[in-house]
Wavefront OBJ file of the C-alpha trace (Angstrom):
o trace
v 83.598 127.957 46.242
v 86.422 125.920 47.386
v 88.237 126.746 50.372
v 91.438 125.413 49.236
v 91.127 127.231 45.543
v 90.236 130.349 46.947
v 93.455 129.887 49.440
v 95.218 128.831 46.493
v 93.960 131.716 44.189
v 95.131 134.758 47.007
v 98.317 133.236 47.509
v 99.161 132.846 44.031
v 97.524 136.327 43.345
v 99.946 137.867 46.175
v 103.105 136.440 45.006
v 102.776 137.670 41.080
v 101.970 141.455 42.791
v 105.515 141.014 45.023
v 107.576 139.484 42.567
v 106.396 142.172 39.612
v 109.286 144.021 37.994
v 110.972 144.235 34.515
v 113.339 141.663 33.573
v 113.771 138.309 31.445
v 111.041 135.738 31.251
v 111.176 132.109 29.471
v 109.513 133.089 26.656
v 111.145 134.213 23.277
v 110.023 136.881 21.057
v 108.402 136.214 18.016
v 107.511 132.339 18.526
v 103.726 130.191 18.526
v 102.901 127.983 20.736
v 100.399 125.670 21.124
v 98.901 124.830 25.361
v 97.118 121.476 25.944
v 95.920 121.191 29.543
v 93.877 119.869 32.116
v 91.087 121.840 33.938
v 89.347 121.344 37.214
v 86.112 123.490 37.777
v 84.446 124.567 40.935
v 81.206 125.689 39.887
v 79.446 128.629 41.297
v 76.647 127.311 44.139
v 74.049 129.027 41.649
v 74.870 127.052 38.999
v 73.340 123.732 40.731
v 76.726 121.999 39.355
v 79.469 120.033 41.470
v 83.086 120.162 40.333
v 84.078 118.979 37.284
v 86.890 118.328 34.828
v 88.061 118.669 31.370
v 90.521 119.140 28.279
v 91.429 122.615 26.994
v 93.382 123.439 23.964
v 94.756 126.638 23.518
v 97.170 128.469 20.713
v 99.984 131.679 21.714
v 102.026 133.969 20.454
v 104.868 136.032 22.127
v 105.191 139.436 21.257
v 108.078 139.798 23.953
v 109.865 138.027 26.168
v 107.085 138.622 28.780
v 104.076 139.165 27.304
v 102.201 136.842 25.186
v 99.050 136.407 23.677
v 96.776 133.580 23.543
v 93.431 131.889 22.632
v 91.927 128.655 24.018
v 88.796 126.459 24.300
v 87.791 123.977 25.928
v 84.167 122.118 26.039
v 83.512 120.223 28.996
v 80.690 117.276 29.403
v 78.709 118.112 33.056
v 77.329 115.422 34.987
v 73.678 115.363 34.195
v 71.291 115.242 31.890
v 73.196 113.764 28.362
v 72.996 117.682 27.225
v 74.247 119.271 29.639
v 77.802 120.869 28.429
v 79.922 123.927 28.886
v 81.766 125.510 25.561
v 84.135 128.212 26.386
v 85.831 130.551 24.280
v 88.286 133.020 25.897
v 91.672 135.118 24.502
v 93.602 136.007 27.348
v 97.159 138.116 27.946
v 99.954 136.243 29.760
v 102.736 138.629 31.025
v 105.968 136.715 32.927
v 107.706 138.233 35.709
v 111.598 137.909 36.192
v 112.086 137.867 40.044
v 111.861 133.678 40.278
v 110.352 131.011 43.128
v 113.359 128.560 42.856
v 113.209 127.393 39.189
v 109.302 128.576 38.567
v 108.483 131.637 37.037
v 105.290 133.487 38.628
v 102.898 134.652 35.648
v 99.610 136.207 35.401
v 96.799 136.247 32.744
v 93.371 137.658 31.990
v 91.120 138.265 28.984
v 88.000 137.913 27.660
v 85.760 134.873 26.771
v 82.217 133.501 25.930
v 80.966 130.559 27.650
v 77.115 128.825 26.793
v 76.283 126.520 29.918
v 73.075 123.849 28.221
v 71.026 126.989 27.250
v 72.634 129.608 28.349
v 75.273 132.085 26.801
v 77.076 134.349 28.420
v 80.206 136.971 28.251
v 82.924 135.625 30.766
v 85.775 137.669 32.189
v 88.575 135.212 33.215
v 91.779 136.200 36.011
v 94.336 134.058 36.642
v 97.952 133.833 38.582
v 100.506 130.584 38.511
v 103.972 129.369 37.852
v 105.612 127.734 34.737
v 109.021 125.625 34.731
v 110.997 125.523 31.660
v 111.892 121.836 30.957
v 113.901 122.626 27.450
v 114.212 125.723 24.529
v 110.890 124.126 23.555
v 108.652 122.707 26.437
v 107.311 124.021 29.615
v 105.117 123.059 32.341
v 102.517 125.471 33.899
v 100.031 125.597 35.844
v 97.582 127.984 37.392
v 94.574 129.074 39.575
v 91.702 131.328 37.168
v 88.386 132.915 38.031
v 85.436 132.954 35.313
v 83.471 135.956 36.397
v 80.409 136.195 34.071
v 78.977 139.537 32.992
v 75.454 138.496 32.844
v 74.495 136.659 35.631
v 77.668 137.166 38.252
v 78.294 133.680 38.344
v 81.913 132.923 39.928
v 83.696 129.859 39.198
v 87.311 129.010 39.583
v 89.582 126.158 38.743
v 92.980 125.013 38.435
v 94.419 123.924 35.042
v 98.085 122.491 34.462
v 99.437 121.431 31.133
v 102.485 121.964 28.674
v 103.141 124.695 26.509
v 105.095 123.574 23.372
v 106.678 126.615 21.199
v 107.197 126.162 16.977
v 110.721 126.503 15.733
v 113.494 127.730 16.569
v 114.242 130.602 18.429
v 114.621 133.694 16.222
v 118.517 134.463 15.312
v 119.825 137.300 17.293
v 121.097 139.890 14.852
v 124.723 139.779 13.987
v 126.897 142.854 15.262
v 127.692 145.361 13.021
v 131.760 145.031 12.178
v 133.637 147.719 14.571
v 135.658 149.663 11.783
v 138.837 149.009 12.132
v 141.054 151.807 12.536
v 144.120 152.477 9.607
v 147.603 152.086 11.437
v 149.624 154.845 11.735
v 152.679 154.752 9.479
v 156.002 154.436 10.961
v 158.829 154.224 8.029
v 161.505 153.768 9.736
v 159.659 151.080 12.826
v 161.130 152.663 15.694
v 157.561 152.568 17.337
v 156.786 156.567 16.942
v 154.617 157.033 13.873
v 155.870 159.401 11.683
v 153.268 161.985 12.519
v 155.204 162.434 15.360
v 158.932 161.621 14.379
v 161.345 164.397 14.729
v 164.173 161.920 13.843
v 163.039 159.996 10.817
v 165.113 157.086 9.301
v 167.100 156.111 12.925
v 168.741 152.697 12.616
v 166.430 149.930 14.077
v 168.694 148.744 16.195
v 168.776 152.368 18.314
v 166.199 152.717 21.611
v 164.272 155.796 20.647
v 162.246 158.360 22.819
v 158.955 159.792 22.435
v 159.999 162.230 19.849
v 161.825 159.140 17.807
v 165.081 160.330 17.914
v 167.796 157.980 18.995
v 168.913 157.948 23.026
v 172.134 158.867 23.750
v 174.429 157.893 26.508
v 177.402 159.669 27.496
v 180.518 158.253 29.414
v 183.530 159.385 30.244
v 186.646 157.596 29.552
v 190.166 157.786 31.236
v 193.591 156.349 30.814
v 196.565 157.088 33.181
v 200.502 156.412 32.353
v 203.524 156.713 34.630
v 206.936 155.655 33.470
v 209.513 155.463 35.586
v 213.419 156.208 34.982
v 216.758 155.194 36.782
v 218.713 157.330 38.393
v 219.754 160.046 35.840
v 218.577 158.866 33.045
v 216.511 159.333 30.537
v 215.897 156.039 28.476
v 212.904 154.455 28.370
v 212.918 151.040 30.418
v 210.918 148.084 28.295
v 208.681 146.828 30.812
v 206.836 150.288 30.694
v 205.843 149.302 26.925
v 202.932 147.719 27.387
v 201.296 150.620 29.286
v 202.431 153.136 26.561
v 200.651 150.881 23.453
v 197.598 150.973 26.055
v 197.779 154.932 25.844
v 198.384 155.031 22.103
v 195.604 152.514 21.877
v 193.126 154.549 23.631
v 194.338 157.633 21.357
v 193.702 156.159 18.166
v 190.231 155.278 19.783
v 189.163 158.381 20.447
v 190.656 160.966 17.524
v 190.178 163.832 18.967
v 192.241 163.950 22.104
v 195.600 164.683 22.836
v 197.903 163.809 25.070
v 200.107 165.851 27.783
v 202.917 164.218 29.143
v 204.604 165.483 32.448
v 208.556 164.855 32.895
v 209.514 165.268 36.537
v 212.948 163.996 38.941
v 214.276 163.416 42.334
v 215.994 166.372 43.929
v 219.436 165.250 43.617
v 221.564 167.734 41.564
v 220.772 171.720 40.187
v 217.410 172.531 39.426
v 218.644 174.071 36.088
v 219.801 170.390 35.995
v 216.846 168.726 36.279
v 214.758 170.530 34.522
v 216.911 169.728 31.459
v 216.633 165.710 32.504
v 212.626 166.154 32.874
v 212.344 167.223 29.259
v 214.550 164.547 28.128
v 212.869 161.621 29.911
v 209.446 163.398 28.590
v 210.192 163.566 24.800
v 211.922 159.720 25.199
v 208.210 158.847 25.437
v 206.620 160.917 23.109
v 208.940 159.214 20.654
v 208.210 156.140 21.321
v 204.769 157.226 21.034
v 205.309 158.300 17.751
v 208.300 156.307 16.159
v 206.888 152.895 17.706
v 202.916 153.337 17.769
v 202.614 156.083 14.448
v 200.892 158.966 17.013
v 201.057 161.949 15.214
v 203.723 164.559 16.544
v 201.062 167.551 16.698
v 198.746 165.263 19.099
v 201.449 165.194 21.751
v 202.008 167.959 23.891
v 205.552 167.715 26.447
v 206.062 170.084 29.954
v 209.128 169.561 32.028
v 208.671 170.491 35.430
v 212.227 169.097 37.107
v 212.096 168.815 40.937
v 209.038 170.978 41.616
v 205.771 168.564 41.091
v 207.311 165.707 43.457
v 205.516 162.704 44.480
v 206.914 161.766 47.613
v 209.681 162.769 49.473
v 213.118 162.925 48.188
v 214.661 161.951 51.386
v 214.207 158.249 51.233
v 215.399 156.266 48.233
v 212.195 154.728 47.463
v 210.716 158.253 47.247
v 213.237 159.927 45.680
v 212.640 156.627 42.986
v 209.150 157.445 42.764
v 209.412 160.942 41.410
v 211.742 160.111 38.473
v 208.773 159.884 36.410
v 207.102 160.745 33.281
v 203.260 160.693 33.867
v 199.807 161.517 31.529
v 196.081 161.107 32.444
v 193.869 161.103 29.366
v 190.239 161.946 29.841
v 187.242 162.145 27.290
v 183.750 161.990 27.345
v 182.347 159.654 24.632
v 179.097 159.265 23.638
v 177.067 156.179 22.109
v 173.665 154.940 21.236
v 171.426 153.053 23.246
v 170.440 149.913 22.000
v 167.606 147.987 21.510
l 1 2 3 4 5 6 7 8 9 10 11 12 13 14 15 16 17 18 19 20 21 22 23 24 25 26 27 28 29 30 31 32 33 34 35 36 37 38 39 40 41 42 43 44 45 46 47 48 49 50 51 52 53 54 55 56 57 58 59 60 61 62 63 64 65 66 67 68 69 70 71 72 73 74 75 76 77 78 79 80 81 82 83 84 85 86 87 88 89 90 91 92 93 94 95 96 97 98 99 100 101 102 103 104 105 106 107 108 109 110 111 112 113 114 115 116 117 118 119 120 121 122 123 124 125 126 127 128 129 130 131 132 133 134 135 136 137 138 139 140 141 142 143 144 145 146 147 148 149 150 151 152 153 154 155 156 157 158 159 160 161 162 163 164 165 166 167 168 169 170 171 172 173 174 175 176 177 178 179 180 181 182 183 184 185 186 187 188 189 190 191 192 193 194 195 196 197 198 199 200 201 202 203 204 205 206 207 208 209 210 211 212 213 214 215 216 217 218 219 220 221 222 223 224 225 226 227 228 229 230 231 232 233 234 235 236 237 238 239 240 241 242 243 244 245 246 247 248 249 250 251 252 253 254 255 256 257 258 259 260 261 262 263 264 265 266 267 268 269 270 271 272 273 274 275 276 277 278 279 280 281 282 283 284 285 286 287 288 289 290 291 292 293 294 295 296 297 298 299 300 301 302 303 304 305 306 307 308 309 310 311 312 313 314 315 316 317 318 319 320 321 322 323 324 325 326 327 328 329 330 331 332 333 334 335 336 337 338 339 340 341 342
């Protein structure tokens, strides 16, 4: 045999046993192919025959994206006398490995053939090893080293063949997915975003935030308005540049319904206390009138305390302290609530 074939042959051999493992190949299930190739023969030294070559046609199938099955023939003129001729008939396995060389894929083969050499006939087993490069969906090259072991008479011969394979139609149609079901949505009647499986608050306005139970968020603030009005020196009239701040109470009453208002009379310390306690309640109901004469606050929503000299403000021994506790005074509180919005 050839030195360089058998070199070829146990490297080839080597690389399909390293590179075997489970994975994709070129080949598509379900198509036939057709292999036209060239073969170069190294006789056995028995045989009395030198190297020769020939054409061999062969016809696949793939039953998997690895493995393939496949029948060929070639019949091969030998130098000679005019009769002398080798007919071979083999079907072979092909299975494709996944771990590449570059862009080749490392496959092996073997089967079972018949071979008659001039007179002879003989059962053949046939090895082989070798690469293939996909050129397109349809065409590849290959190529690869075989042994022809024969049964009868132990004759070894080996050769190296390269052609194209060429696969019929297209590629079978991966089947469509079946449709996901699509899931129902959950009603929501009144689209606050909590269906109403879980809506403790049905039919909230769609313009109210809502938590996880649906029901509508509420905020809660607390409002305040303060009044002081002051008074001259023993009197107990109501001065008209202290109107605008009563309208802002009155305002914030008729807001908010359900409040009342207390207002505080107070004076200096000049005079009796009997005295001023009198003045206090005067200067005290001179607002709540205008309150209710002037801005239509009900009577029964204002409540009046005199207290005189005793609640002062600052001290009565200066003027401009003594001026600062002739007063009437109110602070309004009330916590309101509202709706957060969207």
């Amino acid at each position: 045999m050839n030195r360089t074939c058998k070199t070829a042959l146990s490297l080839l051999l080597a690389t399909s046993a390293l590179t075997a493992a489970s994975g994709v190949a070129v080949a598509e299930e379900g198509q036939f192919y057709f292999v036209p190739s060239i073969q170069r023969i190294d006789f056995d030294s028995g045989r009395g025959q030198d190297r020769e070559t020939g054409f061999t046609l062969g016809a696949g199938y793939d039953f998997t994206n690895k493995l393939s099955g496949e029948i060929n023939v070639f019949d091969m003129d030998l130098d000679g006398a005019p009769d002398d001729e080798i007919r071979h008939y083999r079907a072979d396995l092909l299975y494709s490995f996944d771990n590449k060389i570059g862009s080749l894929t490392p496959f092996i083969a073997g089967g079972l053939g018949h071979s008659r050499l001039s007179q002879n006939e003989e059962t053949v087993l046939d090895v082989a090893a070798g690469l293939k490069y996909q050129i397109n969906d349809r065409v590849e090259w290959r190529t690869a080293v075989r042994k022809y072991l024969g049964m009868d008479e132990s004759f070894h011969d080996y050769a190296l063949e390269t052609g194209f394979v060429f696969r019929l139609g297209a590629k079978p149609a991966p089947a469509a997915p079946a449709p996901e079901p699509v899931a129902a949505a959950p009603v929501d009647s009144d689209g606050d975003g909590v269906p109403d499986s879980r809506d403790a608050c049905p039919d909230t306005p769609r313009t109210h935030r809502v938590d996880s139970r649906g029901c509508s968020i509420v905020l809660e603030e607390v409002a305040r308005i303060d009044l002081t009005v002051q008074f001259d020196f023993d009197r107990s009239v109501v001065k008209p540049e202290y109107m605008a701040e009563i309208r802002a109470l009155a305002d914030f009453m008729k807001a908010n319904t359900d409040v009342a208002a207390v207002l505080e009379g107070h004076t200096d310390s000049v005079g009796t206390e009997a005295y001023n306690q009198a003045l206090s309640m005067r200067r005290v109901n001179a607002v709540r009138q205008v309150l209710i004469d002037q801005f239509g606050i009900a009577a029964s929503r204002i409540r009046v305390e005199g207290h005189g000299e005793t609640r002062p403000l600052a001290s009565n021994d200066t003027a401009e302290g003594r001026a600062r506790n002739r007063r009437v005074q109110s602070v309004i509180s009330t916590t309101l609530q509202r709706y957060e919005q969207r």
